[in-house]
C-alpha positions as CSV (number, residue, x, y, z in Angstrom):
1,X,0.0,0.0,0.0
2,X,1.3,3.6,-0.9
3,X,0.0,6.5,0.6
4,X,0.1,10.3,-0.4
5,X,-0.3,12.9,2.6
6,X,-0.5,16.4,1.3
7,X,-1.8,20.0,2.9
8,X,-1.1,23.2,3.2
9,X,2.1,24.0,4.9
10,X,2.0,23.6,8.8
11,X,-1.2,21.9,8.7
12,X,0.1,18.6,10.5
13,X,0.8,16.5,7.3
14,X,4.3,15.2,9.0
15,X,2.7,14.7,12.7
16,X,0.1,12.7,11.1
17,X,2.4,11.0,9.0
18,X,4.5,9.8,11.9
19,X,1.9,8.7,13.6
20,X,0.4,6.6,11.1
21,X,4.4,4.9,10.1
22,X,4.4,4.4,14.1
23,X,0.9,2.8,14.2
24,X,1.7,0.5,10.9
25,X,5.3,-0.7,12.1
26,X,4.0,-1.2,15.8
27,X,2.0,-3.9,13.7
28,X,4.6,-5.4,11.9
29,X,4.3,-3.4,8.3
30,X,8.0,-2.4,7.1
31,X,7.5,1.2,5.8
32,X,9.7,4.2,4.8
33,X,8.5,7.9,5.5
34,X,9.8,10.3,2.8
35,X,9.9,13.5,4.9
36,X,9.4,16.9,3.7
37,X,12.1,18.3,1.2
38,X,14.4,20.1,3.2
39,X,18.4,19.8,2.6
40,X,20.2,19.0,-1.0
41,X,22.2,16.1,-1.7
42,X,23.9,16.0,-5.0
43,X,24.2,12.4,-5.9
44,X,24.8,10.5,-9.2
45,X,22.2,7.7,-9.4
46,X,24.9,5.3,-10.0
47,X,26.5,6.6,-7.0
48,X,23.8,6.0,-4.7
49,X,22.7,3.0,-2.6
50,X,19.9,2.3,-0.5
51,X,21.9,2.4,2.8
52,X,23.0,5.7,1.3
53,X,19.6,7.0,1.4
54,X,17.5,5.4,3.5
55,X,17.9,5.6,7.7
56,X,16.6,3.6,10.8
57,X,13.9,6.1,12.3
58,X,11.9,5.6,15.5
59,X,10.2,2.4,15.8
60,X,12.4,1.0,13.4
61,X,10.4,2.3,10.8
62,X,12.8,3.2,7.3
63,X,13.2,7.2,6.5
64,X,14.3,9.0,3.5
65,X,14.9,12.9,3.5
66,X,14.6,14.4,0.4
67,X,16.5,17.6,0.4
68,X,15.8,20.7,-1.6
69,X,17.4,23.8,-2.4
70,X,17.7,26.8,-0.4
71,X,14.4,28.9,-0.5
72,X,14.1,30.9,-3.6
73,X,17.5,29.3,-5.1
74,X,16.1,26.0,-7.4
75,X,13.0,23.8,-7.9
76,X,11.8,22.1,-4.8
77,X,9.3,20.2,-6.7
78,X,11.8,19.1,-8.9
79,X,13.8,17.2,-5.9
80,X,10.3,15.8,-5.3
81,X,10.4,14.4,-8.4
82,X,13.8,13.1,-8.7
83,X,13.3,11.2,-5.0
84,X,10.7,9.1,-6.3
85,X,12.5,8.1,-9.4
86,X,15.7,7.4,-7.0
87,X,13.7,5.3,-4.8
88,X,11.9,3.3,-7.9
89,X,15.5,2.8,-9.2
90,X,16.9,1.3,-6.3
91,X,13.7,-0.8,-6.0
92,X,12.6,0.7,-2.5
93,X,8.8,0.3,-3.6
94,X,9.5,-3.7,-3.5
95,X,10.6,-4.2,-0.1
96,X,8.0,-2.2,2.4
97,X,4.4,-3.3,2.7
98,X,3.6,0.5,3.2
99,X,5.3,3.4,1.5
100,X,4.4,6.7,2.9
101,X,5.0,10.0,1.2
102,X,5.0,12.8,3.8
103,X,4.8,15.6,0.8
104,X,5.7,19.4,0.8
105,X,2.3,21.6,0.9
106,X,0.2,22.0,-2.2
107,X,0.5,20.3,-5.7
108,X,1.5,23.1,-7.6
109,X,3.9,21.4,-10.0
110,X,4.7,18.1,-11.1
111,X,7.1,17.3,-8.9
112,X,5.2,17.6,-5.9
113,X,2.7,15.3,-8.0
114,X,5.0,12.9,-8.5
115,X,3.9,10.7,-5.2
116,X,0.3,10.7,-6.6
117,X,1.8,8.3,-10.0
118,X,2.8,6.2,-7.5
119,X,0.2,6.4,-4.4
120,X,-3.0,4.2,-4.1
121,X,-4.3,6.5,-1.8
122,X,-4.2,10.2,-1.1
123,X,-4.7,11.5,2.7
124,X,-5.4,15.4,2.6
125,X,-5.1,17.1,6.3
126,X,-6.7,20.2,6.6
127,X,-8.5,22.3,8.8
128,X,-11.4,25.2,8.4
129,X,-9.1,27.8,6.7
130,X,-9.6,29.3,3.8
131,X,-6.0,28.8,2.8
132,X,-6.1,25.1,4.1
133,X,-9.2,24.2,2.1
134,X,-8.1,26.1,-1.0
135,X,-4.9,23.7,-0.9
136,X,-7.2,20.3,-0.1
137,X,-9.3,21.7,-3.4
138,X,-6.4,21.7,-5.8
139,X,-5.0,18.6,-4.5
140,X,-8.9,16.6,-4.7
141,X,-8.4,18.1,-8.2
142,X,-5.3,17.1,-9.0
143,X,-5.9,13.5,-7.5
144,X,-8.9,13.5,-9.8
145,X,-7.2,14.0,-12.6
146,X,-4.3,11.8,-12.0
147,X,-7.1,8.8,-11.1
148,X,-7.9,9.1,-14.8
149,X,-4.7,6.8,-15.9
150,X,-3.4,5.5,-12.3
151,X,-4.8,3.7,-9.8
152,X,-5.3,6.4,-7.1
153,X,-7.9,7.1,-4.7
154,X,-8.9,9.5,-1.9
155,X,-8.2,7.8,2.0
C-alpha cells in the first residue's frame, strides 16, 4: 500500500504521518517515510545506494529525507520528483508493505505530484481555513485528474 499525505504547509501532514508509520510498524508493516524536502544532496544515481539514502527512524520504521534547495535558489518540486524516481531505481517500492510520502504543501507542480503516480491512496489534512481548504481543493483536483490513468484514490 502507498499513501500520499499532502496540505497546506504547517497543517500537521508530517505529525500525522509519523503517527500513522508508528501505528503501521508497531504492527509489523515495514514502511519508509519520505519526509518533507528540506536539505540537498547532489548524488549521481549510480553513486547511490539504499543504505546511502535510506535511515533507521523511531520504531524501526525506514526514512528517506529528500533535500531541496535553499528557498528561492532552485525547484523544490523538482527534488520531489527526482526522489521518487531514485527510490523506484533502487527498487525501494518492492521491499516495504507500506510506502508513505510525507509531501511538501500544495500540488503546484509536477514534482510535488510525482507521489500521486505512484500512491494508491491520497490523505489530505486540513482544517477550516480558507488557505487550508483552498490547498485540499487543488489537491482533490489534482488526484482526480491523475485517477484518470493511475490507480489512485482518496483515503
Amino acid at each position: 500500500m502507498k499513501l500520499a499525505v499532502y496540505g497546506k504547509g504547517g497543517i500537521g501532514k508530517s505529525t500525522t504521518s509519523c503517527n500513522i508509520s508508528i501505528a503501521l510498524a508497531k504492527r509489523g508493516f515495514l514502511i519508509p517515510t519520505i519526509i518533507d524536502t528540506l536539505q540537498s544532496k547532489d548524488y549521481h544515481y549510480e553513486n547511490v545506494w539504499p543504505e546511502d539514502v535510506i535511515y533507521k527512524g523511531y520504531g524501526d520504521v525506514d526514512c528517506v529525507e529528500a533535500g531541496g534547495p535553499p528557498a528561492g535558489a532552485g525547484c523544490g518540486g523538482y527534488v520531489v520528483g527526482e526522489t521518487v524516481k531514485l527510490l523506484k531505481e533502487l527498487n525501494a517500492f518492492y521491499e516495504y508493505d507500506v510506502i508513505l510520502f510525507d509531501v511538501l504543501g500544495d500540488v503546484v507542480c509536477g514534482g510535488f505530484a510525482a507521489p500521486l503516480n505512484y500512491a494508491d491512496y491520497c490523505i489530505i489534512i486540513t482544517d477550516n481555513g480558507f488557505d487550508a481548504l483552498f490547498a485540499a481543493n487543488r489537491i482533490a483536483a489534482s488526484v482526480r485528474e491523475k485517477a484518470r490513468t493511475h490507480p489512485l484514490r482518496l483515503a
